[in-house]
C-alpha positions in Angstrom: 49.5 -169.7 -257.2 52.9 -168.4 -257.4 53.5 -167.0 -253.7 57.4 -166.8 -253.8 58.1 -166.9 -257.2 57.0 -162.9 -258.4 56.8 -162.0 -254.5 59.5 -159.5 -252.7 60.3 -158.3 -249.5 59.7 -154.5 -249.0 60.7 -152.5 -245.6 58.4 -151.7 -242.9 58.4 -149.7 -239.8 54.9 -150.3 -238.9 55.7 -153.0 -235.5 59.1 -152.4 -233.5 61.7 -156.0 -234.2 62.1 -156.0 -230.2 57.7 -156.0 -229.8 56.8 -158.9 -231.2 54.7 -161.2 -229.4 53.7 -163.0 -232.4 55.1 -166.9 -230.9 52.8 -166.3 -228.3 50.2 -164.9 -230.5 49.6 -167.9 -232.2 49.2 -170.1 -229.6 47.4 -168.0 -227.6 44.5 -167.5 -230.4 44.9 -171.3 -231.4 43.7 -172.3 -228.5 40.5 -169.7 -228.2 40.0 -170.7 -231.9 40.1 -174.1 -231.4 38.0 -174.0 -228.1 35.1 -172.2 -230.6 35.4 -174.3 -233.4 36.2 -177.8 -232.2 33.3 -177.5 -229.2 31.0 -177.6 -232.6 32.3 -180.7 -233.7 32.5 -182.2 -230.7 28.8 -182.2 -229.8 28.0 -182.8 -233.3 30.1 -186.1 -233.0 28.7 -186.9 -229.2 25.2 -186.2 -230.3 25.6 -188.9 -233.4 27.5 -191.6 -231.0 24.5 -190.9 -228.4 22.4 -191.5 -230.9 23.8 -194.6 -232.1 23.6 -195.9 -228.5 19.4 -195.2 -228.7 18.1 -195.7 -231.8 18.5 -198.1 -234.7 21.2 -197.3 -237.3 18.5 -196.8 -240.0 17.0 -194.1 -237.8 20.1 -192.4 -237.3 20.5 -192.7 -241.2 16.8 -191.5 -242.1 17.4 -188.9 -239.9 21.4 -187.6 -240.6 20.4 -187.6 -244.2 17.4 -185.1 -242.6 19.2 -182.9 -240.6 22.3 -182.8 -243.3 20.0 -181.5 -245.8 18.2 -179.2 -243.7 21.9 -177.9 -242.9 22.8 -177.4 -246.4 19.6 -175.8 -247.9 19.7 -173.0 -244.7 23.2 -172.5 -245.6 22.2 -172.0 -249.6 19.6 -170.0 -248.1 21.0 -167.5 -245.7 23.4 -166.2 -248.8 26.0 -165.3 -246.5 23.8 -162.5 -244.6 25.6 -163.8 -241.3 29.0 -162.6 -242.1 27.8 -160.1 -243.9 26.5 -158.9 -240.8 29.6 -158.5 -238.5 31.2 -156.4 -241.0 28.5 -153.9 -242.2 25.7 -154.2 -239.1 28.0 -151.3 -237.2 28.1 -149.5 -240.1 24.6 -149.4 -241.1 23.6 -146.6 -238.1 19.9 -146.0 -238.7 19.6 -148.5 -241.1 20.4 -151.3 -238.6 16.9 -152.4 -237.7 15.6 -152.2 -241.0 18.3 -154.3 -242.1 17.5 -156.6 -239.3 14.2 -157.0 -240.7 14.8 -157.2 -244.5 17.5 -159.9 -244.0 15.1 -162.1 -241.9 12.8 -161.9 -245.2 14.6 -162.6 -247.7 16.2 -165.6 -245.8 12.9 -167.1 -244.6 11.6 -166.9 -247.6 14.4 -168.7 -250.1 14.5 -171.2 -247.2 10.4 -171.9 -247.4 11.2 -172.1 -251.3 14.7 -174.3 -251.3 13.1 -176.2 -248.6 10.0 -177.0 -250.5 11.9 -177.8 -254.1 14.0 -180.9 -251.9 10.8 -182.5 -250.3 9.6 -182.5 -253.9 12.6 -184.2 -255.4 13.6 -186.3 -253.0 13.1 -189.5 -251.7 10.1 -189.1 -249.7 9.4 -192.5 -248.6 13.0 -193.1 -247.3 12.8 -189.9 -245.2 10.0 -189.2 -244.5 7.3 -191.0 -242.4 4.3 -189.4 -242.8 2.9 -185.7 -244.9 2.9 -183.7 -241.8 6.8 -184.6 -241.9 7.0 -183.1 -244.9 5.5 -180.3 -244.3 7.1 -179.6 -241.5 10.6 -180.4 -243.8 10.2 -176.5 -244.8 9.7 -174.3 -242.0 12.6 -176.5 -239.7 14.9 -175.1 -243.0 13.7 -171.5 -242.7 13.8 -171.4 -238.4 17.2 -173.1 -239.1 18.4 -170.5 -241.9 17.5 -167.6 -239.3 19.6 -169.2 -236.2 22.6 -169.1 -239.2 22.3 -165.4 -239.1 22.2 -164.7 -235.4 25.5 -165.7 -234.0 27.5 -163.1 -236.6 24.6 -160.5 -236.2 25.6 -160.8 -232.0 29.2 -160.3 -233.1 28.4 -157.2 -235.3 26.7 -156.0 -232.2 29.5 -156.2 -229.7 27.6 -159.3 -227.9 29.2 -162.1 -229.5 29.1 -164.4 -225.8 25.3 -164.7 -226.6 26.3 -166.9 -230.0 28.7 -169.0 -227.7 25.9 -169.4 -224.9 23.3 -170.2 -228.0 25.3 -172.8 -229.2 26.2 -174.6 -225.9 22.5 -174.5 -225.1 21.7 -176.1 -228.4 24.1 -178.8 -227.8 22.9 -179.5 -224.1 19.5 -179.4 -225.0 19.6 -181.9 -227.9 21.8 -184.2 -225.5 19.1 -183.8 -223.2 16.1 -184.9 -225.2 17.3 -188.1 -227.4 17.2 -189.9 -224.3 13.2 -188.8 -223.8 12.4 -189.0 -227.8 14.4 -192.2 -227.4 12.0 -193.5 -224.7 8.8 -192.7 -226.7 9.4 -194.3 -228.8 9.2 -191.6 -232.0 11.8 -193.3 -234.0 13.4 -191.3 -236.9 11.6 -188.3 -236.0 12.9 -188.5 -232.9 16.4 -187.6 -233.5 15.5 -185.0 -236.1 13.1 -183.3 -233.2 15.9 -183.4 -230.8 17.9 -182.0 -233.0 15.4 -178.6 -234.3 13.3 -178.3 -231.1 16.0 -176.2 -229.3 16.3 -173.9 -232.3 13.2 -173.6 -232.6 13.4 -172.4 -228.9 16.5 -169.9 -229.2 15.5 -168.2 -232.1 12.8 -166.0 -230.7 14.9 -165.7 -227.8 17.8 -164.4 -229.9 15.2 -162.1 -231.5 14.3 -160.3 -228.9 17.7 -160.1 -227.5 19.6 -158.8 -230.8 16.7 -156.0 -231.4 16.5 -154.5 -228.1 20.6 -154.2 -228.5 20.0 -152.1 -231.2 17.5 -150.6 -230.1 19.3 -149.4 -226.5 23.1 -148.7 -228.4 23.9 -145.3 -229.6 23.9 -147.2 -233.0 20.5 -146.1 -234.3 21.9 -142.4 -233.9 24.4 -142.5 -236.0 24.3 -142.1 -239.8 24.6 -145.0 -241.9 28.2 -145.2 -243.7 27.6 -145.5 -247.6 28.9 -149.0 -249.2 30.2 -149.8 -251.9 28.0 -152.3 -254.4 31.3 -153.7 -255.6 32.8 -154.5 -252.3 29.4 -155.2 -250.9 29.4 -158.1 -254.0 33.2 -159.0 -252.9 32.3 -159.6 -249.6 29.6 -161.5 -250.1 31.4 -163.7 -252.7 34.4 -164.9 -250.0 31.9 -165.5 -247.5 29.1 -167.2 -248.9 30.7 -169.4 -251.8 32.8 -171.5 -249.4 30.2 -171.6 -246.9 27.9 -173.2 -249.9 31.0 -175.7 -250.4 32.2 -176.7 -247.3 28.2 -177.5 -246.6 27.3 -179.5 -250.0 29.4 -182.7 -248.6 27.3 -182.6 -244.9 24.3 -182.2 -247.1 24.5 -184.6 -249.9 27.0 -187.3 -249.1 24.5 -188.9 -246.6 21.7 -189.0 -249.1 23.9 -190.2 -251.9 24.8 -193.3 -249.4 21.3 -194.3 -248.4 19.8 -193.9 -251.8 22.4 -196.4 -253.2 23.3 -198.5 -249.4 20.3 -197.9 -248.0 19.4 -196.6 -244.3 21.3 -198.7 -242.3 24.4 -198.2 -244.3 23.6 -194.5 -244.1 23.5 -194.9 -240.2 27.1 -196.2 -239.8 28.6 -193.1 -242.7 26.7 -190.5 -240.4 28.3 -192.0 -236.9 31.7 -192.4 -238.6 31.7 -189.8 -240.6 31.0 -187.2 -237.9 34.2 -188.6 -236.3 36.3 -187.6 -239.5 34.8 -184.2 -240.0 35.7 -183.5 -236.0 39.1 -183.5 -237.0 39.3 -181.8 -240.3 37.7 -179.1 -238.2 40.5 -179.3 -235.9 43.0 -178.7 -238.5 41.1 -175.6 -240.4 40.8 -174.1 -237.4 44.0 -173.2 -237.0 44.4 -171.6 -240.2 42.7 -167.9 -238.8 44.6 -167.4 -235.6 47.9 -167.9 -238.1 46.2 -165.2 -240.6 45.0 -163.0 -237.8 48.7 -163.2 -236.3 50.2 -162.8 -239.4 48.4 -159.7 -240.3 49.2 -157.8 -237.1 52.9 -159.5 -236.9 54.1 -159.3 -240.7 57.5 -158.5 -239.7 58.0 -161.7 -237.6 56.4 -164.2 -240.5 59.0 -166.9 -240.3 58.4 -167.0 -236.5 54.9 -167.9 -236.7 55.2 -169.9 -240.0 57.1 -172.4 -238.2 55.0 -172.2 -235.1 52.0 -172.7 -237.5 53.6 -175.7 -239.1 54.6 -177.2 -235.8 51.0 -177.2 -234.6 49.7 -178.6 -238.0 52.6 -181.3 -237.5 51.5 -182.6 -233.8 47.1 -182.0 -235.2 48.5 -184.6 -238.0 50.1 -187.1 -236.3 47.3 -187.0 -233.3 44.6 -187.5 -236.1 45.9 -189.9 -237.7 46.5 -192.4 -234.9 43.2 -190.6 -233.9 41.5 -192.6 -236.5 43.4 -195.3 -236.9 43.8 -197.2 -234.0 41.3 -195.4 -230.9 38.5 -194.5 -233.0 37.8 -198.4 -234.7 37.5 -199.5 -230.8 34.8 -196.8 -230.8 32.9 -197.5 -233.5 33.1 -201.3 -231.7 31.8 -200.3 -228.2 28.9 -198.5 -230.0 28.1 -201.6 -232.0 30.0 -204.4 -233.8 28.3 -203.6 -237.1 29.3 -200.4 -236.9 33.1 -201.1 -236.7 32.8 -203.4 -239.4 31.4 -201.0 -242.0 33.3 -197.9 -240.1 36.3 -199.1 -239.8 37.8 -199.3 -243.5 35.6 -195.7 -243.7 38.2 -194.4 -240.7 41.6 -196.1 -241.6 41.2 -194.1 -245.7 40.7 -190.7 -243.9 43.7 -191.4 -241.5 45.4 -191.7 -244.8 44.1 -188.7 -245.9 44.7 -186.3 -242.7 48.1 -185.3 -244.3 46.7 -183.6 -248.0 44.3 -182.2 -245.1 47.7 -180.1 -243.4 48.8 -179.4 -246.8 45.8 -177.9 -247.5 45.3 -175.8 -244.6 49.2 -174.3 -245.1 47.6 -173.2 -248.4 44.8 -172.0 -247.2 46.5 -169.8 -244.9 48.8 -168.2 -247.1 46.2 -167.4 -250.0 44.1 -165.7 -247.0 47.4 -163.5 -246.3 47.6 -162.9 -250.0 43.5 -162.1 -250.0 43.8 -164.4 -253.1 40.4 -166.2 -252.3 39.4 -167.6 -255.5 42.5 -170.3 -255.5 41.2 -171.1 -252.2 37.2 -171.6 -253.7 38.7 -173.7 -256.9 40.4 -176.2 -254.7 37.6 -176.9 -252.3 35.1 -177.1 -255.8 37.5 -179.6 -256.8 37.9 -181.4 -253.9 33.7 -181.5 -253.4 33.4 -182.1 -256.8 35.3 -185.4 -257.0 34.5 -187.1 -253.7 30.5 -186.6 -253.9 31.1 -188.1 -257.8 33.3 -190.9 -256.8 30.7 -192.2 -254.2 27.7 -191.4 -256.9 29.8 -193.5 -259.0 31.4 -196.5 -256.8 29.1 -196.7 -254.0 26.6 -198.8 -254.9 29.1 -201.6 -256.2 31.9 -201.1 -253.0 29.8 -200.1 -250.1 31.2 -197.7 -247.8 34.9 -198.3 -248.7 34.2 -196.2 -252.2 33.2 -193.2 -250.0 36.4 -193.7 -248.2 38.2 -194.3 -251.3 36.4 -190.9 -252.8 37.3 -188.8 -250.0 41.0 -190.2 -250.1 41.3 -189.2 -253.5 40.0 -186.1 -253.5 42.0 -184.5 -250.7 45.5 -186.2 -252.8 44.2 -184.7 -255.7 43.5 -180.9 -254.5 47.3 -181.9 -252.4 49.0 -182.4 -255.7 47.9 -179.0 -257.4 48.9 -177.2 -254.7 52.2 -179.3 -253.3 54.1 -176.5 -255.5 52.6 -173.6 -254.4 52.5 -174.2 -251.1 55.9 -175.1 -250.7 56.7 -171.8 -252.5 55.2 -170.0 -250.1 56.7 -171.4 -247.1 60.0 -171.1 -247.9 59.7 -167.8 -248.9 58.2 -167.0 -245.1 60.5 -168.7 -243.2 63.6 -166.7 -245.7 62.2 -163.6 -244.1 64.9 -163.3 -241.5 65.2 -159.6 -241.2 63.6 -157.7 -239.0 61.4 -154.7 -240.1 60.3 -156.1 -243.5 57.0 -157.5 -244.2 55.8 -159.9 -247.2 54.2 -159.0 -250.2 52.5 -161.4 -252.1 52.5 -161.7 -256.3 49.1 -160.2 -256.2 50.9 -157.0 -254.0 49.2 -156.5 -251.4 51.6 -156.5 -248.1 50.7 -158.3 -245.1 51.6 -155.5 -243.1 50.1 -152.3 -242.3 
């Protein structure tokens, strides 16, 4: 991606030189971005070291490897209706309950079919503990691939606080029953319940709630705007293939380990693993208040690049140690098994956390650029090689060859963009005059 090299500099009048706010912009948004991204994480990563407290590491295998395909297949399901649906649910007027509906079934049913295909081809006696659990493998996909769609939808309807109260109510309610599954005792199926049942509970509730906004807006008065098939098939392209990418590793990774490691070696990736993914969320979630800012603060670019990089700088160095030296003692309270097979697991990522920054700086500026494809090719190749290096290496190196894989992969996608990147950077921070905005090679100008 050449950034600098065929960009130039091109006036604008659009934001005064003495208005911007941009520094405080960035941190500002950082903050509410990383409040709503990281809280994800978080109780993803509590719920996991919770579990490890209550159940047997081969039941929080059995059941990560469950929940992480379930994740995966709703994802593959949905086919990006979710963000689909904050952009073109206020423009679809009329339309907007029938497109309520029509979404619902054509994402409940390719979940019921995707959902099915797995519990045929995979390895039923590992996760599975009896035929009603596999039945029941199907419809937890679909309920799960209709929540997907629910927190955007709220957004596209002016109510986005009712995704942020579904999701802290999913993570308190989980919290709240592996204790009582834990207590049963119902084992595997224990987790995987505690994890669904809430779903299964906000969905309807959600339901309700998201048609009677329609319903009682001025919305279904209004005509429907016409859309374009092209940028309806654009859209839906730069929302749903990285989506489908980012949710192949969550979704295969922890089968690929217990089918070669078995389910207690699947237990300690799952607890350990949830740690590392905590913080690579933390460090892409920085990446849209930087675009956002950008986008409404062209003419102040250098500003908030090296604001940006300053807060990628302090993420980096806070991961790392992160990993490296608090989260082995961790992984030691919880269990000393787990340490011992976590622990070489945590130190490779720690190593890795840098290509991570490097690849969020790249990220950001191919987003600014709308140059999306770039962005798609190095998460393929970065997906591609770590779930082949741990298909490959796992079974003779244990655990270390996921670490190993993932290491490798995040260099490699690091490398192929080192160049690019750097480009791009220093042709931001050169932008030292006031009332001129960026334009990328592929010309389209940051500003408006």
């Amino acid at each position: 991606m050449q950034i600098a090299g065929s960009g130039d500099w091109e006036p604008s009048s659009s934001v005064a030189a003495g208005a911007l706010p941009s520094r405080r912009v960035l941190a500002a948004d950082s903050l509410v971005s990383l409040a709503s991204n990281v809280f994800g994480a978080m109780s993803n990563l509590i719920f996991w070291v919770v579990a490890a407290f209550l159940y047997s590491a081969a039941d929080v295998g059995s059941a990560g490897v469950v929940i992480g395909a379930a994740l995966g297949l709703s994802t593959l399901s949905n086919f990006g209706m979710g963000t689909l649906a904050t952009q073109y649910l206020p423009m679809s007027g009329s339309l907007a309950m029938r497109w309520f509906f029509r979404s619902h079934y054509a994402v409940f049913t390719a979940s019921l079919v995707t959902g099915t295909a797995f519990v045929i081809v995979a390895p039923r006696s590992l996760l599975f503990g009896s035929p009603t659990e596999v039945a029941m493998f199907p419809v937890l996909v679909a309920i799960l691939s209709i929540s997907m769609l629910y927190d955007p939808a709220a957004s596209g309807l002016g109510r986005a606080r009712w995704g942020a109260l579904a999701n802290v109510s999913h993570a308190m309610m989980r919290l709240l029953l592996l204790p009582l599954f834990a207590v049963v005792p119902f084992g595997t199926i224990g987790v995987v319940l505690a994890w669904f049942l809430p779903v299964t509970i906000l969905v309807p509730i959600l339901s309700v709630a998201i048609m009677s906004r329609i319903g009682t807006t001025k919305l279904t008065e209004i005509a429907p705007r016409q859309i374009r098939r092209g940028q309806l098939l654009r859209d839906f392209r730069k929302s749903f293939a990285p989506a489908l990418l980012a949710a192949l590793v969550p979704a295969l990774l922890p089968l690929i380990v217990m089918v070669t490691l078995g389910r207690e070696q699947a237990g300690y990736y799952i607890v350990t693993f949830s740690l590392v993914m905590m913080l690579a969320v933390l460090m892409s979630a920085t990446v849209g208040p930087f675009v956002t800012a950008a986008g409404d603060y062209a003419t102040d670019l250098a500003g908030l690049t090296y604001r940006f990089g300053f807060v990628l700088v302090l993420a980096t160095l806070a991961s790392t140690m992160f990993l490296a030296i608090i989260a082995p003692t961790g992984l030691g309270i919880i269990g000393e098994d787990y340490r011992t097979y976590g622990g070489p697991l945590l130190a490779l990522a720690a190593a890795a956390i840098p290509f991570l920054a490097l690849q969020a700086f790249y990220g950001a500026f191919s987003q600014l650029r709308r140059d999306y494809r770039k962005v798609i090719a190095s998460q393929f190749l970065s997906t591609a090689t770590l779930l082949l290096g741990a298909t490959i290496f796992a079974g003779q190196y244990g655990l270390v060859a996921v670490g190993w894989s993932f290491l490798l992969a995040e260099a490699l996608v690091a490398a192929v963009v080192f160049v690019p990147t750097v480009r791009a950077i220093r042709a931001a921070t050169r932008m030292r005059e006031p009332g001129r905005a960026y334009r990328g090679a592929a010309g389209s100008t940051v500003a408006t």
